[in-house]
N, C-alpha and C positions, 0 to 999 in steps of 0.2 A: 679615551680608550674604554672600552665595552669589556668587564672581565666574565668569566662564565665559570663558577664556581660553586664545587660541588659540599654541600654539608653534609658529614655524620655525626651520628650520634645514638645514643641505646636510650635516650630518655626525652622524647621530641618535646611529650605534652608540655613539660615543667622547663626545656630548654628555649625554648619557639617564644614563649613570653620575655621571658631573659635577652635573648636574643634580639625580637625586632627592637623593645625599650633600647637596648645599645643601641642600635642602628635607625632609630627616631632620633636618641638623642646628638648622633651625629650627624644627621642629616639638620636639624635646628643649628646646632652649631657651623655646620657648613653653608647653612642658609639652602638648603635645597628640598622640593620637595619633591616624594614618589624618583627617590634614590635609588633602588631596586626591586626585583622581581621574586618571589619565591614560586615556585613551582610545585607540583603535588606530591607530597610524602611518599617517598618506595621503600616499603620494611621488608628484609632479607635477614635472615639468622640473627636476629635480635638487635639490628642497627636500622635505623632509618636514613634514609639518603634524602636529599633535596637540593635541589639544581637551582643556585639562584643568577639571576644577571645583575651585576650588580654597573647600572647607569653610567658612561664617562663621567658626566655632570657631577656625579658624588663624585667619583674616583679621583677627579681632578682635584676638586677642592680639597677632599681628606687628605690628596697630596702637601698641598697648598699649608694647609692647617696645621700638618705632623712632620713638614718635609725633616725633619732633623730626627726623628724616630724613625721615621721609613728607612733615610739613609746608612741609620745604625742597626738594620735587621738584618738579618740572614739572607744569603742569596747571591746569587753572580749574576742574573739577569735584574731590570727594574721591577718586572710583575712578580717575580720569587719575593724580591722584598717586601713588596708593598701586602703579598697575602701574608707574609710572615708577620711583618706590620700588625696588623689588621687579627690574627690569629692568639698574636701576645695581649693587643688592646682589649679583646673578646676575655681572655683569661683573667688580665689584670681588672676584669669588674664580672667575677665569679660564674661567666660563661666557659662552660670547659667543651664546646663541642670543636670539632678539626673540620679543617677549610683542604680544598684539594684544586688547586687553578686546573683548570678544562680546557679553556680558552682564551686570548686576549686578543680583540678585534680592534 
């Protein structure tokens, strides 16, 4: 499944670093490579958005690899959890930006 999710954040330059090293480092550990997409930065009243897709092929496997944290997140659907997942993972390694699901194909 294909997620389509949206980033903000008030501090892109210093978060965007932080952020892909997460999501390199989890793509190594899932063995996947060119796991997602980011899109071009939209700043509105002092937050920047960015629209990423984030690949089945990761999404699968992060499943695979955390299924017992995914199952333990928040959510009544699978894709609620899995961003909730995914949003706690980001924080518990001192990325504080919010994830918003868009889409799940």
């Amino acid at each position: 499944m294909t997620y389509y999710i949206q980033i903000s954040t008030t501090n892109w330059p210093k978060d965007r670093l932080l952020f892909e090293d997460i999501m390199n480092t989890l793509e190594k550990l899932c063995d996947v490579q060119n796991g997602y997409i980011l899109n071009e930065p939209v700043s509105k009243f002092g937050w920047t958005f960015i629209d990423m897709i984030l690949k089945g092929d990761l999404h699968m496997s992060m499943e695979q690899e955390f299924t017992e944290q995914v199952n333990k997140s928040k959510g009544s659907k699978p894709e609620e959890k899995f961003v909730n997942f995914l949003v706690k993972y980001l924080e518990n390694n001192s990325c504080k930006i919010k994830l918003k699901l868009l889409q799940a194909n």
